[in-house]
Backbone as CSV, one residue per row, in Angstrom:
resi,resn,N_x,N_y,N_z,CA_x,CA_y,CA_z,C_x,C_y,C_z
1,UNK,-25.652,38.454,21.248,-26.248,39.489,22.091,-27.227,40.339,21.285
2,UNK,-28.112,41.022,22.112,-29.168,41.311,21.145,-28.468,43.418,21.167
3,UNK,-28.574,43.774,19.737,-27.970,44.583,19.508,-27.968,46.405,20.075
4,UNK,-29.790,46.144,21.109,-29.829,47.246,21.657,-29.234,47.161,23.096
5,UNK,-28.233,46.337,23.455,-27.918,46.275,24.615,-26.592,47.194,25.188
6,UNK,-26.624,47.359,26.628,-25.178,48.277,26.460,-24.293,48.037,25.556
7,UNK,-23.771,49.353,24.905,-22.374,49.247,24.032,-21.042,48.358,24.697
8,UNK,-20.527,48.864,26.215,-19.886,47.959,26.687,-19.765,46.481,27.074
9,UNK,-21.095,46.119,27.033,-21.766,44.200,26.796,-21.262,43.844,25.463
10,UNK,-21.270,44.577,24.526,-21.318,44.982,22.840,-19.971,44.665,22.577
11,UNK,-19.107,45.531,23.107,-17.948,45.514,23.162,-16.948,44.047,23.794
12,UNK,-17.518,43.758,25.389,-16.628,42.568,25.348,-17.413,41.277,24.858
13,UNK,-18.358,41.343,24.024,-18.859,40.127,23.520,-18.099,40.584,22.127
14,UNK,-18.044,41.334,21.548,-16.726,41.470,20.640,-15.544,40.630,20.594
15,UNK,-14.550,41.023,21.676,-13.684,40.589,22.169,-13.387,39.056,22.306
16,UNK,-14.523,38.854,22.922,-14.596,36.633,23.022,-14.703,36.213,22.158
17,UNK,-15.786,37.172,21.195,-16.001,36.297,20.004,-14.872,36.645,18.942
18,UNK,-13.694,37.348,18.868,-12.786,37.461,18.210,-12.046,36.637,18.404
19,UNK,-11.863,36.619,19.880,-11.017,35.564,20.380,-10.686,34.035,20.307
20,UNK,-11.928,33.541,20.744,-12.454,32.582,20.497,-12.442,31.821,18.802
21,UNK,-12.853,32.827,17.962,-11.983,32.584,16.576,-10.914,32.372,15.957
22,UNK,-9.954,32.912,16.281,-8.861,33.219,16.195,-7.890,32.043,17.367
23,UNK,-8.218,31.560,18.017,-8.293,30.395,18.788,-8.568,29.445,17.948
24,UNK,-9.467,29.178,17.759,-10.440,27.725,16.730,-9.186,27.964,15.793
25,UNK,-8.995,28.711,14.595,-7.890,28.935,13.613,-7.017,28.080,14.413
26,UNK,-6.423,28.900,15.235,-4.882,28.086,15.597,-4.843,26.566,15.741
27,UNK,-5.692,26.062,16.476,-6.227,25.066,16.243,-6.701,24.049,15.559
28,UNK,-7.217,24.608,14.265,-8.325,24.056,12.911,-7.806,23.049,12.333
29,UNK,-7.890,21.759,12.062,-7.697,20.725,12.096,-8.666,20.202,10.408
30,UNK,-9.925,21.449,10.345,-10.435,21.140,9.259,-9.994,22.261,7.936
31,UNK,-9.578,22.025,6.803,-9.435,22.707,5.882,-10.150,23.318,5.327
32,UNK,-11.705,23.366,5.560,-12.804,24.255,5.230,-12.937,25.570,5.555
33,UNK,-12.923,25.480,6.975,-13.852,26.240,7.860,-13.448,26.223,9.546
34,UNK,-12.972,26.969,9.915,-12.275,27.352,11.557,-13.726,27.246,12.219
35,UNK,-14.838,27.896,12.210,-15.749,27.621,13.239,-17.183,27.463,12.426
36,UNK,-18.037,27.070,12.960,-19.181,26.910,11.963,-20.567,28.037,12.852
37,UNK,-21.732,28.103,12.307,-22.307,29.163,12.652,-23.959,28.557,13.466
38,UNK,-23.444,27.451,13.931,-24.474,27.262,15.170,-24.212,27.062,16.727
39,UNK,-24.926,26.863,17.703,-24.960,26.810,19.027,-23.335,26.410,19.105
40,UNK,-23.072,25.063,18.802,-22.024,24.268,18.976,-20.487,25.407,19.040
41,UNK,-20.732,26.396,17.980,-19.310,27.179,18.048,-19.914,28.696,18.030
42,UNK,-20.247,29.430,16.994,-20.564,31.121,17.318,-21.768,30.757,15.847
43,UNK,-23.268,31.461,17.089,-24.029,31.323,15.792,-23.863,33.233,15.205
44,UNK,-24.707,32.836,13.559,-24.202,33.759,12.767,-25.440,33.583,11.876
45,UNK,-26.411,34.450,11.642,-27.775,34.191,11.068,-27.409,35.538,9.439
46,UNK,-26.303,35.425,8.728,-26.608,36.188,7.876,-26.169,37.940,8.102
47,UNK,-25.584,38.412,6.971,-25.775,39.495,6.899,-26.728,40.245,7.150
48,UNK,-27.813,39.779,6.807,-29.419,40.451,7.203,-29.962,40.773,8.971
49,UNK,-28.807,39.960,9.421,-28.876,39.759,10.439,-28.151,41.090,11.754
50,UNK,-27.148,41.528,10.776,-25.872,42.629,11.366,-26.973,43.830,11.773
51,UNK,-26.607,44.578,12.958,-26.921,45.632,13.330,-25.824,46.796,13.851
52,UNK,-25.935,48.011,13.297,-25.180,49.401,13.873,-24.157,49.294,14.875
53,UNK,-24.948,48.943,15.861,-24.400,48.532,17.064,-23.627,47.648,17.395
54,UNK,-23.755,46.539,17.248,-22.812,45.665,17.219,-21.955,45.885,15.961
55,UNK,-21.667,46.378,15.085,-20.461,46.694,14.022,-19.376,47.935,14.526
56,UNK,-20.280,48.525,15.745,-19.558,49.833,16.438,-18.837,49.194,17.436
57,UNK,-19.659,48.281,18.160,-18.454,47.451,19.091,-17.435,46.647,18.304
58,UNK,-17.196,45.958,17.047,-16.510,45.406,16.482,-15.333,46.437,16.256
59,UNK,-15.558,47.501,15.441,-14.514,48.739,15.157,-13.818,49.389,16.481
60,UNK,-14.640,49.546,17.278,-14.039,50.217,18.689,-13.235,49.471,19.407
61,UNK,-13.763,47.740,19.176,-12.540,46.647,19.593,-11.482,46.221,18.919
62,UNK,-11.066,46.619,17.287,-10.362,46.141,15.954,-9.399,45.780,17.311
63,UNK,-8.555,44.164,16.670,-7.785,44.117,16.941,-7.716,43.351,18.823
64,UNK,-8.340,43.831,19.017,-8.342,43.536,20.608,-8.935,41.998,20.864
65,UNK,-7.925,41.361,22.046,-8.143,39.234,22.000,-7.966,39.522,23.646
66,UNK,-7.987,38.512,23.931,-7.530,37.789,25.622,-6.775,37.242,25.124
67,UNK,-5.581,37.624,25.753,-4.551,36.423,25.877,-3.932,35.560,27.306
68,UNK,-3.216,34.796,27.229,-2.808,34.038,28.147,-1.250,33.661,27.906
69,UNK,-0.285,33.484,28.556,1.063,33.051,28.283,1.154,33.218,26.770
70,UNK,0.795,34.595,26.058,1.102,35.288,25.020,0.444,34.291,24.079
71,UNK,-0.635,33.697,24.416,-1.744,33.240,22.926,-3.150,33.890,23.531
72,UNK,-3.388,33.435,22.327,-5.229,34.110,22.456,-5.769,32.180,23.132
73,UNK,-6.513,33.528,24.360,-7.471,32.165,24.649,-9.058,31.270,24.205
74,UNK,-9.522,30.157,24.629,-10.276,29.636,24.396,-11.332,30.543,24.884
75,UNK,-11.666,31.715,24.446,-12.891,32.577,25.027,-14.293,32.061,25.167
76,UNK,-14.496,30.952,26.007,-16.131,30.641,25.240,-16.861,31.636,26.069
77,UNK,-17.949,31.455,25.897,-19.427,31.965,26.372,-20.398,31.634,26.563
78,UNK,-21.425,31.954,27.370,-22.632,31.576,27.382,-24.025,32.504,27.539
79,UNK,-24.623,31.779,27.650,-25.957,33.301,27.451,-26.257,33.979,29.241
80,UNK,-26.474,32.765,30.440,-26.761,32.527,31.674,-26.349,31.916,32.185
81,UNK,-25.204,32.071,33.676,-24.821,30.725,34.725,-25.297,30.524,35.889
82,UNK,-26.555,31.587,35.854,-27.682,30.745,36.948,-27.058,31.272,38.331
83,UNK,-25.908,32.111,38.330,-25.502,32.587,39.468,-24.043,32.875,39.981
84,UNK,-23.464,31.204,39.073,-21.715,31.395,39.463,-21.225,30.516,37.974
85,UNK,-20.433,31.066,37.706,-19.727,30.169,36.814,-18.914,28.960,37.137
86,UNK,-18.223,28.543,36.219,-17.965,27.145,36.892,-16.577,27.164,36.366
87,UNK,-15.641,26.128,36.593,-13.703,25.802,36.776,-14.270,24.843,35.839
88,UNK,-13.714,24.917,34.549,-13.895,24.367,33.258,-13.529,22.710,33.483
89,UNK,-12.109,22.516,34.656,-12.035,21.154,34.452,-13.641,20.118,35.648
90,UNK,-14.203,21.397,35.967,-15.476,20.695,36.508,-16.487,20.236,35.386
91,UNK,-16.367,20.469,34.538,-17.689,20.255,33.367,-16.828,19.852,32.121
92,UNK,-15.691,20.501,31.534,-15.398,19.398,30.734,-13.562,18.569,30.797
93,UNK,-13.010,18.130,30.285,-12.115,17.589,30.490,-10.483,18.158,30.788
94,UNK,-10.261,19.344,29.738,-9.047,20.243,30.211,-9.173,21.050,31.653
95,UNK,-7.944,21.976,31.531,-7.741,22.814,32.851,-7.349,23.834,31.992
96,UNK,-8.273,25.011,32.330,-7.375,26.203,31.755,-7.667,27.266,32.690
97,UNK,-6.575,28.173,32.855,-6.184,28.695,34.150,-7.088,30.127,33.649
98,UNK,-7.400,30.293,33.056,-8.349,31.321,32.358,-9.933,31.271,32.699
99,UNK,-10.090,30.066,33.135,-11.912,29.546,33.214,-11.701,29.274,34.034
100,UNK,-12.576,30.428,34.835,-12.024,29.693,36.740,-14.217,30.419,36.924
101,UNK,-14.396,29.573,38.047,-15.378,29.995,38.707,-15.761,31.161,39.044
102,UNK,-17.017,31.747,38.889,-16.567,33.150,39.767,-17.884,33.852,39.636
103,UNK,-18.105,34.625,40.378,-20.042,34.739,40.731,-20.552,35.823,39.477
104,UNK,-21.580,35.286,39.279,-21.814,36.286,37.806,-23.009,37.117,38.068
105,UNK,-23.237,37.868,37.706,-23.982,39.471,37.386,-25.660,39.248,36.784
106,UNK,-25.965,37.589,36.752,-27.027,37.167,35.932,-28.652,37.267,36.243
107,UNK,-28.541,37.833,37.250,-30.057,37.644,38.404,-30.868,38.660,37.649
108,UNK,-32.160,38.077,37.502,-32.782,38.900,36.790,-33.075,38.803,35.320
109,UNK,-32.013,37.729,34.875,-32.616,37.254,33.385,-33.780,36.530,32.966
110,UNK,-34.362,36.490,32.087,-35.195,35.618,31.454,-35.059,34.515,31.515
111,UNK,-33.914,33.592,31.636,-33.193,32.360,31.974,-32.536,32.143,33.054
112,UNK,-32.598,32.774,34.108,-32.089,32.723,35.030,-32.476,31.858,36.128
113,UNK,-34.053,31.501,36.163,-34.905,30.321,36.746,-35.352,29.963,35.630
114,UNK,-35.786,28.069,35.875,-36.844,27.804,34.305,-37.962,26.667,35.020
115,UNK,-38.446,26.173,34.711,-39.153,24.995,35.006,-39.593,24.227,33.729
116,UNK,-39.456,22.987,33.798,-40.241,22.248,32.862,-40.959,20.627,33.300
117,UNK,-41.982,20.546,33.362,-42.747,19.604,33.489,-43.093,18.402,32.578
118,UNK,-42.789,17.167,32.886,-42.794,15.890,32.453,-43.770,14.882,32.925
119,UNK,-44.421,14.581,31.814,-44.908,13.318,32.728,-44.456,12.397,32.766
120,UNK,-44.987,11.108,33.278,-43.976,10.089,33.282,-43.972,9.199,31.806
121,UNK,-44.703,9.281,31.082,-45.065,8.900,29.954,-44.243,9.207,28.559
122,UNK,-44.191,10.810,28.856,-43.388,11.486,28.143,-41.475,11.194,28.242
123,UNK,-41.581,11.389,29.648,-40.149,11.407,30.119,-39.492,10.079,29.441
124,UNK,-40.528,8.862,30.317,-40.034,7.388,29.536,-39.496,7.346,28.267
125,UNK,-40.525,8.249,27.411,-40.494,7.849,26.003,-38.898,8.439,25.583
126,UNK,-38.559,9.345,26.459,-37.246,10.190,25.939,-36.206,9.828,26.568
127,UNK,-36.262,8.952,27.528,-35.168,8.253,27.791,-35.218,6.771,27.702
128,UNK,-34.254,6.229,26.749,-34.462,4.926,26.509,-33.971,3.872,27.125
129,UNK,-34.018,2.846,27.415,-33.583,1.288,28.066,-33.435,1.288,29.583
130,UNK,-34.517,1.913,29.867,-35.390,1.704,31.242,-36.576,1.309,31.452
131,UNK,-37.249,1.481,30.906,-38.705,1.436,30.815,-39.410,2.357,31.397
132,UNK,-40.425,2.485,32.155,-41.172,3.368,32.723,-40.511,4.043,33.944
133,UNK,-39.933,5.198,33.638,-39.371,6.267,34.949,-39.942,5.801,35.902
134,UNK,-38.945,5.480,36.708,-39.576,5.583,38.120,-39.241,6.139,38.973
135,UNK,-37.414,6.679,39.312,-36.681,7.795,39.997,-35.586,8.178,39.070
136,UNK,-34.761,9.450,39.338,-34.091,10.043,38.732,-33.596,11.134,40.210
137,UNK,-31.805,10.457,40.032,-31.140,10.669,40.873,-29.533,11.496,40.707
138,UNK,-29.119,12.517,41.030,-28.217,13.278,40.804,-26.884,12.215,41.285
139,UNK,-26.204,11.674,40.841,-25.154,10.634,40.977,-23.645,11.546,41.576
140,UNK,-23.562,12.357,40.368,-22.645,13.258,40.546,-22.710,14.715,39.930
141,UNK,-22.078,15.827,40.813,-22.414,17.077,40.311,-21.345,17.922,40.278
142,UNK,-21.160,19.158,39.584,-20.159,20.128,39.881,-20.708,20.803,41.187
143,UNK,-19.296,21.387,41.697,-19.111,21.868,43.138,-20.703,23.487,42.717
144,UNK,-20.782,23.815,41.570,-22.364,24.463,41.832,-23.141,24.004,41.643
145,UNK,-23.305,22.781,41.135,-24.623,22.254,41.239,-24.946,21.407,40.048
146,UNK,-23.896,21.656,38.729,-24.417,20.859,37.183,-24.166,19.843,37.575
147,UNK,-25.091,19.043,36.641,-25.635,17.559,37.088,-24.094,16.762,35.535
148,UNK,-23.721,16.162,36.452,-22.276,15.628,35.595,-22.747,14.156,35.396
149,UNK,-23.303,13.462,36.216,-24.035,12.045,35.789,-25.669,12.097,36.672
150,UNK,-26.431,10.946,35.672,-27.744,10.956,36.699,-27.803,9.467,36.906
151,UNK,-28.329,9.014,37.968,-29.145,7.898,38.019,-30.253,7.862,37.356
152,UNK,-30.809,7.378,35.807,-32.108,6.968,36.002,-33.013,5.764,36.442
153,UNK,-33.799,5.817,37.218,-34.362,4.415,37.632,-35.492,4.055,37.218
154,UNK,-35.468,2.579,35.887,-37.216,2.273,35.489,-37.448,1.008,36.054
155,UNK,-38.616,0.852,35.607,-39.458,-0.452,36.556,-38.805,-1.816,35.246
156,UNK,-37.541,-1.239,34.157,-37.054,-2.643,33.536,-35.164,-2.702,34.000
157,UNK,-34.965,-1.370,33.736,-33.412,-1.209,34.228,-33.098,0.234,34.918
158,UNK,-31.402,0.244,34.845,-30.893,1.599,35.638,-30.510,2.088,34.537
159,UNK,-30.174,3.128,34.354,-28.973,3.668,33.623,-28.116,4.994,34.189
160,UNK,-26.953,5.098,33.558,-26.245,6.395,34.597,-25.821,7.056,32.948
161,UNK,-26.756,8.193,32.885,-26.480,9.397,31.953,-25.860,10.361,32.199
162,UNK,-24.786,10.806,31.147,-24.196,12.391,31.717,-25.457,13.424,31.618
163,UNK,-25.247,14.713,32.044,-25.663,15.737,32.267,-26.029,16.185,31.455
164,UNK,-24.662,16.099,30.209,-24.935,17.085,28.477,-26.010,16.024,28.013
165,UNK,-25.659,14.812,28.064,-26.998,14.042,27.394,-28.309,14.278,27.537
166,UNK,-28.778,14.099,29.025,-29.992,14.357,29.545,-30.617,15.614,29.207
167,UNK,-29.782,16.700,28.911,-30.121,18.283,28.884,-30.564,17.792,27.483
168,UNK,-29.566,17.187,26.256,-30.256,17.707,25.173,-31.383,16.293,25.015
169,UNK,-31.936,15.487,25.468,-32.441,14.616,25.381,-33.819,15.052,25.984
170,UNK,-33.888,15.491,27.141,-35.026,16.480,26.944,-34.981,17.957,27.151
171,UNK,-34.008,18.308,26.263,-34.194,19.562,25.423,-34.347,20.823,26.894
172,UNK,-33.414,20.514,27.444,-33.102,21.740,28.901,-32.476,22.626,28.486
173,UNK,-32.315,24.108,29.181,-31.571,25.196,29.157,-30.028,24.810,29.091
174,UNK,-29.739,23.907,30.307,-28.413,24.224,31.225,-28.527,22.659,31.916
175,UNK,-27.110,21.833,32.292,-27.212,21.217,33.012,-27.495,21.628,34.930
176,UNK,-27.174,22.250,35.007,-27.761,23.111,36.293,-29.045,22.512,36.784
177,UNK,-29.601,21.790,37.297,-30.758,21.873,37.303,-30.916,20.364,38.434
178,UNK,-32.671,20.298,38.956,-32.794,19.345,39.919,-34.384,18.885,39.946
179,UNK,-34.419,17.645,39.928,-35.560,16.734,38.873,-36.358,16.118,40.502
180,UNK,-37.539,16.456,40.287,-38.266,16.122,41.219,-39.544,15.302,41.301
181,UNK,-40.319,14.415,41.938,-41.257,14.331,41.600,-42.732,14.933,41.321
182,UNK,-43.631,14.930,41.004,-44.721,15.932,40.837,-45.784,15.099,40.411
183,UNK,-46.623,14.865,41.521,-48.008,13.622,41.431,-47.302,12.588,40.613
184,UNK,-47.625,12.070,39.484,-47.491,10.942,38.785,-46.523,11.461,37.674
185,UNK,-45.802,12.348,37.448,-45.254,13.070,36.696,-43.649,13.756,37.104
186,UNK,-43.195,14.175,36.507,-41.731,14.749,37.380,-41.723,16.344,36.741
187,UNK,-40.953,16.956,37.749,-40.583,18.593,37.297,-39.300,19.092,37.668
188,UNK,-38.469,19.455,36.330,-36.937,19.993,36.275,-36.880,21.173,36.625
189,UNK,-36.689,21.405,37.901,-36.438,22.687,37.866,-34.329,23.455,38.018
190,UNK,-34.652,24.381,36.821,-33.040,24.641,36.790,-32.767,26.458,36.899
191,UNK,-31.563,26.262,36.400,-31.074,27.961,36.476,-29.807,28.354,35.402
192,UNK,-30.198,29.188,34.586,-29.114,29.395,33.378,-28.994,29.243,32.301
193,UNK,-28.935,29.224,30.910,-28.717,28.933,29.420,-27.742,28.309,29.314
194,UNK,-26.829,27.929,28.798,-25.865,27.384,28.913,-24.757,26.798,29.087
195,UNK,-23.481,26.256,28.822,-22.393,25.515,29.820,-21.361,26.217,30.882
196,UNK,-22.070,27.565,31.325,-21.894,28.560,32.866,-20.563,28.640,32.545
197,UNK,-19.852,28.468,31.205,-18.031,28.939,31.305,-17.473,30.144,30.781
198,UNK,-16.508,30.517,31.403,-16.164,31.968,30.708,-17.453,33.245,30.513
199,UNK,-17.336,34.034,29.603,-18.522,35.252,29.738,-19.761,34.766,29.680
200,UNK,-20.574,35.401,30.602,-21.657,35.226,30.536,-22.606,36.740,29.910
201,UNK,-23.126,36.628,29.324,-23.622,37.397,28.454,-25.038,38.198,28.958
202,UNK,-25.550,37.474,30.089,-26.334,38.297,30.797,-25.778,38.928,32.141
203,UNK,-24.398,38.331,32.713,-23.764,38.890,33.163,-23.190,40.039,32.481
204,UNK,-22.524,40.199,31.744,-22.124,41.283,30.921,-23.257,42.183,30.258
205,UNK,-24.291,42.160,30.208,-25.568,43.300,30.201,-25.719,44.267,31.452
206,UNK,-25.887,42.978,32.600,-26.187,43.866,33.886,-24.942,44.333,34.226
207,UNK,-24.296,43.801,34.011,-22.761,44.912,34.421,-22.676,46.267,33.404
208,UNK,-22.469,46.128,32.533,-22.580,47.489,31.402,-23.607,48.115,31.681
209,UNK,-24.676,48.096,32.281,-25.914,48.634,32.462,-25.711,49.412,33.852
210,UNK,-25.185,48.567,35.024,-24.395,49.917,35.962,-23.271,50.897,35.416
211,UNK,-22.428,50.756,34.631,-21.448,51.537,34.084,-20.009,50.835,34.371
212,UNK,-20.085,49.327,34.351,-18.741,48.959,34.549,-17.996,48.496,32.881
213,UNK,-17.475,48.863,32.764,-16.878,48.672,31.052,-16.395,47.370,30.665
214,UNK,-15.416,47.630,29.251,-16.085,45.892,29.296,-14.728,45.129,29.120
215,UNK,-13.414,46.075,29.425,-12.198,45.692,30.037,-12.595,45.092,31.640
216,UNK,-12.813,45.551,32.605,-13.241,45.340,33.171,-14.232,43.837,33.517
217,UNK,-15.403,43.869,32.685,-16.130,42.996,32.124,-14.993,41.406,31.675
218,UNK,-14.539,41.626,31.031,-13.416,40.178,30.375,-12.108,40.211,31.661
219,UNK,-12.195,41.120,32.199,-11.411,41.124,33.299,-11.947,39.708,33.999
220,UNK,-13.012,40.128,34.627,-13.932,39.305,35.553,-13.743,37.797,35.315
221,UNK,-14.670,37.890,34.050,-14.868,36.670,33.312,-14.116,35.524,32.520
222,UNK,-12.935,36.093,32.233,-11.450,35.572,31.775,-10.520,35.578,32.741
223,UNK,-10.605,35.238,34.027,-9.361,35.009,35.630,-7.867,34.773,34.979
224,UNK,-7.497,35.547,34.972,-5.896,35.955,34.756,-5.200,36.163,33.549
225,UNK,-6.075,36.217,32.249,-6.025,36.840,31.393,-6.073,38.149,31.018
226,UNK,-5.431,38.505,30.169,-5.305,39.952,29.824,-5.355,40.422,28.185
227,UNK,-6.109,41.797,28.339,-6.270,42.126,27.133,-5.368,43.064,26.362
228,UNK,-4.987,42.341,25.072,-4.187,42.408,24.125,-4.608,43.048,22.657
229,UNK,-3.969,43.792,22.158,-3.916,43.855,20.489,-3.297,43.031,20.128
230,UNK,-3.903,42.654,18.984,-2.520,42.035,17.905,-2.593,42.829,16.574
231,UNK,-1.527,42.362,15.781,-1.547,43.160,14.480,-2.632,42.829,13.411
């Protein structure tokens, strides 16, 4: 989160990201290192990087997790969910009674609509063992809309891609999104930053920004979890 933002955004992005650590630990399977410091788990650009503000939400939260049937939960996050969040066993493989769907606070972000334009030339080149794009078809989706498999169709074969593939294959926000044609060319148009689970982080701006706090806030965003100290 960027550090001039409400203190209470400040605060329960604190919280997840404590959580969420302290989670990975229980978990950690590698003897190095519990989480590492890019996209994939909690990025972390350096001391140089720390600001006032966010070290005031850290102290004002000491101590404070989500828990669930008395553990700390899988807190993830994301930046934008384009509108609603999503029931975790819709997008990835567990069920956790903590990541439930639920309409988010996000309208109005920078990521909140996107567009990106392809030609067919380009597109081909980035998806391989089809040959020349010729349709691209939503196969299967979550109940909001993320694209969970695609049809692609070229003038040599088919192929059926997941969602996470296609996003980072040509380099999308969010699987969210719906691929159209455009003259000789195609255009993605989507909604959101990333995998729409648990806090959303532009949800949690515009909420702290009316004055809703950020108990409250992980209230929302964590469905039947509750917030805890530990020692």
């Amino acid at each position: 989160m960027v550090p001039d933002w409400p203190l209470d955004a400040l605060k329960g992005q604190a919280v997840a990201a404590r959580s969420y650590a302290l989670y990975k630990r229980s978990i950690a399977s590698n003897g190095v290192d519990d989480v590492g410091d890019t996209t994939t788990w909690q990025v972390y650009k350096g001391v140089e990087s720390e600001a006032v503000p966010t070290h005031q939400a850290v102290d004002a939260t000491a101590g404070q997790v989500m828990i669930y049937g008395g553990k700390v939960i899988l807190a993830v996050f994301h930046s934008s969910s384009g509108g609603h969040t999503e029931n975790v066993e819709d997008s990835w493989k567990q069920t956790l009674p903590y990541l439930r769907g639920v309409a988010d606070y996000d309208q109005g972000a920078p990521v909140f609509e996107w567009t990106k334009n392809f030609s067919r030339t380009q597109l081909s080149s980035l998806i391989s063992g089809v040959g020349n794009v010729v349709e691209m078809r939503a196969e299967r989706t979550t109940p909001q809309g993320r694209v969970v498999t695609m049809l692609v169709k070229g003038d040599r074969a088919t192929r059926r891609i997941s969602g996470n593939d296609l996003r980072n294959a040509l380099n999308l926000k969010s699987t969210l999104f719906v691929v159209n044609q455009a003259g000789d060319g195609f255009q993605v148009t989507g909604r959101g930053f990333g995998h729409g689970l648990g806090l959303s982080q532009w949800g949690a701006h515009n909420l702290a920004a009316q004055g809703i706090n950020y108990q409250q806030i992980l209230d929302h965003y964590y469905q039947n979890a509750t917030l805890a100290r530990i020692p």
